[in-house]
N, C-alpha and C positions, 0 to 999 in steps of 0.2 A: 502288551509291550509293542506289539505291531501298529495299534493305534496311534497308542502316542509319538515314535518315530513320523509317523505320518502326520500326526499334526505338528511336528516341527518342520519336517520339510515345506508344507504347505505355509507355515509362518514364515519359514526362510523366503522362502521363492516369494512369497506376498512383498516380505520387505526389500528384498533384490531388485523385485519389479518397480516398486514406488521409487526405491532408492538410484534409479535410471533413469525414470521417469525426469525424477528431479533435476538431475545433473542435464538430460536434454531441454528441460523447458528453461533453464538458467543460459542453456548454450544458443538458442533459437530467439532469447529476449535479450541478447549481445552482451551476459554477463558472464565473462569469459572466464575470470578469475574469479566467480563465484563457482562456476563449473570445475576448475582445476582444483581447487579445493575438495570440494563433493568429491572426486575423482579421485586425488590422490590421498583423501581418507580411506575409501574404498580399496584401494591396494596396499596400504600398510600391511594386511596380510596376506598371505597365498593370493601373491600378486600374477602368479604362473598357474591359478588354473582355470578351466574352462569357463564356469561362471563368474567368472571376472576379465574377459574381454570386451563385454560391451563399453567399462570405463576405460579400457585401455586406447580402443577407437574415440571416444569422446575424451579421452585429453588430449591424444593426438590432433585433435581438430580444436579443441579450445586453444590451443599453447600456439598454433601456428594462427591463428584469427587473434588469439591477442598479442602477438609480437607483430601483426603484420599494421591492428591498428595504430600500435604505439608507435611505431618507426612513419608510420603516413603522421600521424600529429607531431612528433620531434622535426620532421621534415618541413613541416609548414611553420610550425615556431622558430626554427631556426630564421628562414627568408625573412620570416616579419622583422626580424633583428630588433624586437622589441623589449628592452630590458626589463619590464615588468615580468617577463617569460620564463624568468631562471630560475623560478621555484618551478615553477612546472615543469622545464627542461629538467632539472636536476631530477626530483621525483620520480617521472618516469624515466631515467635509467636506473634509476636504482629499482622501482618497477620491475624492470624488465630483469635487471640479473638477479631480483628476489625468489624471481618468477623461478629463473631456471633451476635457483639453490633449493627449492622447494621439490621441485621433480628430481631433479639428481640423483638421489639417494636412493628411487627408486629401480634407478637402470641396470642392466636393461630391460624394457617392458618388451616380454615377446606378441609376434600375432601368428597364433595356431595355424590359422586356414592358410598363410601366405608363406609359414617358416621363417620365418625372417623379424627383426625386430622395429617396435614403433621409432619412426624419426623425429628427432628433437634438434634439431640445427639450434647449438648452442654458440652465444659469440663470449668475446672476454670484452666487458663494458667497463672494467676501470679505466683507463683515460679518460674518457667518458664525463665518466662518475667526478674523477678529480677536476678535471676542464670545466665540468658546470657547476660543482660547488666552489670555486674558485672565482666562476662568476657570479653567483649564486651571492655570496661572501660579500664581494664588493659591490653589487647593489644594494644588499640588506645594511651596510657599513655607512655609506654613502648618505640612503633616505635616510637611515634612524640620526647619523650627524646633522644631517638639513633638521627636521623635528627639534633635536635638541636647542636651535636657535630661536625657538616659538617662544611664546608668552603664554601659551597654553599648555594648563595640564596635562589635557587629556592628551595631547602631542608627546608631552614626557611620556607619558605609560604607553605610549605606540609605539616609541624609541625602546624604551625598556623592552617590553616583548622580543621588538627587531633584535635586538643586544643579545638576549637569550637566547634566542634561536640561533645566532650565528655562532653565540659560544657551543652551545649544545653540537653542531656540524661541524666548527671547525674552531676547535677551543683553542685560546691563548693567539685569534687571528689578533693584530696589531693591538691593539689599548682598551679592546670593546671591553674586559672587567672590567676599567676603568670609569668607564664612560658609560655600563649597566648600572655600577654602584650614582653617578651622576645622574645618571635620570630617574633612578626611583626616587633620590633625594627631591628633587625639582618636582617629581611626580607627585607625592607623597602631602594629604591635606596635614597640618600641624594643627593639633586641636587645644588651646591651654584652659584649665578646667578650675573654676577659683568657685569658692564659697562668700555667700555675703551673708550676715546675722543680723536682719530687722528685727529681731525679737526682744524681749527685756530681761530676757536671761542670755547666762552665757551657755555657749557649746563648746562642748570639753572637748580640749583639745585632740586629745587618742579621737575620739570619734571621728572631728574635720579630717585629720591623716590618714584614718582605714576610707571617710568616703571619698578622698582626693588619692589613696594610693591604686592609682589602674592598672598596676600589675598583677594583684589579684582577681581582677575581674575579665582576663584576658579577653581586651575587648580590642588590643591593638593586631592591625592589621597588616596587609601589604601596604595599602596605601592613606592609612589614618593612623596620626598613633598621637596619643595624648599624654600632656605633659602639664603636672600641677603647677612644678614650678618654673618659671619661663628661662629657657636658656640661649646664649649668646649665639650670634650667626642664625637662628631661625626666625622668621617670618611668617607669624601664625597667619590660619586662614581663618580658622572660629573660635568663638569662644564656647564654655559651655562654664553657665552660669546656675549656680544650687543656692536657692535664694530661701532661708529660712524665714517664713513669713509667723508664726505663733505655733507656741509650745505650751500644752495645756496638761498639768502635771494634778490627779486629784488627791483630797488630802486621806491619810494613812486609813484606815476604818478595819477594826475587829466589830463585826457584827456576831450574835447570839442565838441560837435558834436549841427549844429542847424541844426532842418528842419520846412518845414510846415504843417500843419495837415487842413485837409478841410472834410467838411460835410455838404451834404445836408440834411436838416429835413424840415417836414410838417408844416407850417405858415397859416393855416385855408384854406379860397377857394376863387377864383378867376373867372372872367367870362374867359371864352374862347374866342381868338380871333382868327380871321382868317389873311390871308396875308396882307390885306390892314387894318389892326388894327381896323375891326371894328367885333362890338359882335355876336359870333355864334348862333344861337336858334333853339330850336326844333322844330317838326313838329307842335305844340300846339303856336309857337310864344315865348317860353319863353326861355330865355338867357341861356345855359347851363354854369355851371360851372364845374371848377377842381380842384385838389388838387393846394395851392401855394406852391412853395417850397423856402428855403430861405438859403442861403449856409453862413455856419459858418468857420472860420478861427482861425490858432492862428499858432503864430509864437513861437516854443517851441525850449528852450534851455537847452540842457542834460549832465549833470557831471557825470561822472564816474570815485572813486578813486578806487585805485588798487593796491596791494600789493599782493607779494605772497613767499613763502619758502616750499622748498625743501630738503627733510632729504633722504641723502643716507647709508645704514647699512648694517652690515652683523653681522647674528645671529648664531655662529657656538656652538655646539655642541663638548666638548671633554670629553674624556674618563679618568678620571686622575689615573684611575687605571693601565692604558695602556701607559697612558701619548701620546694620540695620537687624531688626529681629526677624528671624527666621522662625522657628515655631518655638510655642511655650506649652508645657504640659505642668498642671499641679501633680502632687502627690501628696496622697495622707498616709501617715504610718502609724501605726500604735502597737505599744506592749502591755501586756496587763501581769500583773504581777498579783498571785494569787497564792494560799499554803492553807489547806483545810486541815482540822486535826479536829480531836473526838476524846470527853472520858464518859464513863458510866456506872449507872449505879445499879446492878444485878445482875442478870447472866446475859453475856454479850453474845453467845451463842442465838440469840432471838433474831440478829442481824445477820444480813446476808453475807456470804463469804468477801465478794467485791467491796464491802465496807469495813471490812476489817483493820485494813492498812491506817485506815487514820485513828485508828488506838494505837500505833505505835510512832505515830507522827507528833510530832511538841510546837509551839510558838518557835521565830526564828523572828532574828531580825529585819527590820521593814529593810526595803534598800536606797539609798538616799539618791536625792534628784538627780544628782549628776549618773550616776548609774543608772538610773529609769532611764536619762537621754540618750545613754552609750546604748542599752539594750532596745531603745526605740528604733535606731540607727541601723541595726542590723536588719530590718524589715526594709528602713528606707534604702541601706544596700540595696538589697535586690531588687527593690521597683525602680532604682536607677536603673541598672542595667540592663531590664526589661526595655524602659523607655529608650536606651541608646541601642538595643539590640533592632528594635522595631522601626525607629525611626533615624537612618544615616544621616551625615550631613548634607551630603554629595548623593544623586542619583546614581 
């Protein structure tokens, strides 16, 4: 028992030591608020005793070296009177009174040796706080409205961002939902997605609406969303073209195959004989027996119908703002349509278990072209989506 106490102390004190360690080499590489942390982990409990002084000294020294940097950088931000400054002014006060709401809870931290308790000159920063997000506000307000007057997308989704952000700090300032919901729209590539049929067959129609409907495929985005069929007031930026190039449908076939199946299995036991057919026996006189074995047979005849179709595509990409092709990708799909079934003539037992089921399977009907195309379709789903997943239109 004395052992093990010891070797907990000794793990204690191991981790005490490292766990000091750390909090000083965070405080001595100016990560001050990486130290406060480490720190005020460490006194979340029995924050009053002995072996938990060393954090208590080391936050007292982090808290005042990071409030002293932050007030020297808001001091030189402020002189620049640089409007670009109001995220970071803002920031760092709230920083700063995160900083303090984080120790608080803790207080008071006493120091043994001196009596007396650790100093944390604490200030009250809302003014502060309200004064630079208000500046804060009307810079982000400002640039994101300047952006909104571009010709550029990627200017829309920077306004956007700006938009969010300012609602997310100071939500319902002036018109910015307004004017968030406007720049996603502007932002936003409009992609209209149409099918064309070179082939000398038709494509049924359910098929062209499940591969034109992209709400299934959720592939719409923040800033892409596509739409089969074109609607008023929008200004596509691409197209996306599924160009049915040949559909190769083969013709129905039951093929025929017999063979035989044989198995020997165990039929109880039999005396042993030797060359002249008479009974073998052991050294005791008595007849030895063996296994009997009794061989099973069946003469199986095997249907196999088959049908199959073959979809060849090409999915290109144009730019119709450029009025030019942007990339083209084929794709091939196929469904085979297949139903194996079985009768036979003697004991079916001779066959293996796994072949069983097609003694109880029958002829069905073949399935007509337009079906073969719909269930081709469903392969070429998904290699659409692949190719629009892989390849955006937009960087």
């Amino acid at each position: 028992m004395q052992k093990i106490t010891l070797l907990f102390s000794i793990l204690f004190l191991t981790l005490y030591s490292c766990g000091v360690k750390t909090t000083q080499s965070l405080l001595s590489d100016g990560n001050y608020d990486g130290a406060i942390d480490r720190a005020v982990e460490a006194l979340r409990t029995k924050k009053e005793s002995k072996g938990k002084q060393d954090y208590v000294y080391l936050l007292e020294e982090a808290f005042a070296k990071a409030k002293d940097r932050d007030l020297r950088n808001l001091d030189m931000m402020v002189k620049e009177a640089n409007p670009a400054n109001a995220e970071r002014i803002y920031n760092t006060y709230l920083q700063l009174n995160n900083r303090q709401e984080k120790i608080r809870p803790l207080l008071p931290l006493p120091l043994l040796k001196q009596g007396k308790n650790a100093y944390f000159p604490f200030d009250n920063y809302s003014d502060q706080i309200v004064s630079s997000r208000n500046a804060l506000s009307k810079y982000l307000y400002e640039n994101a409205s300047a952006l909104l007057k571009s010709n550029n997308k990627m200017d829309f989704r920077k306004a956007y961002d700006d938009f969010a952000y300012l609602e997310g700090i100071n939500p319902g300032y002036k018109n910015t939902k307004k004017l968030m919901d406007d720049a996603q729209f502007k932002g936003t590539d409009f992609v209209n997605v149409y099918a064309k049929n070179e082939t000398n067959m038709v494509i049924p129609k359910q098929l062209q609406d499940d591969l034109l409907d992209f709400k299934t495929y959720g592939l719409n985005d923040k800033w892409t969303v596509y739409h089969s069929a074109k609607q008023k007031n929008v200004t596509y930026d691409y197209s996306m073209v599924i160009n049915f190039k040949q559909i190769n449908i083969s013709p129905e076939q039951i093929k025929e195959k017999e063979f035989i199946k044989e198995k020997q299995v165990k039929d109880g036991l039999k005396t042993l004989l030797d060359s002249r057919g008479k009974p073998v026996k052991d050294s005791l006189g008595k007849e030895i027996k063996v296994d009997n074995f009794r061989l099973l047979r069946a003469n199986i005849y095997e249907f196999r119908q088959f049908k199959s179709c073959q979809i060849t595509a090409k999915v290109d990409f144009i730019d119709v703002r450029r009025n030019e092709l942007q990339q083209s990708f084929p794709v091939v799909s196929e469904y085979v349509f297949e139903n194996i079934y079985s009768t036979y003539k003697g004991d079916k037992s001779a066959c293996e278990d796994n072949y069983m089921t097609y003694f109880d399977k029958r002829s069905v009907p073949f399935p007509n072209n337009e079906q073969m195309v719909y269930d081709t379709g469903e392969d070429l789903k998904a290699k659409l989506k692949d190719i629009i997943v892989r390849n955006r239109f937009r960087d």
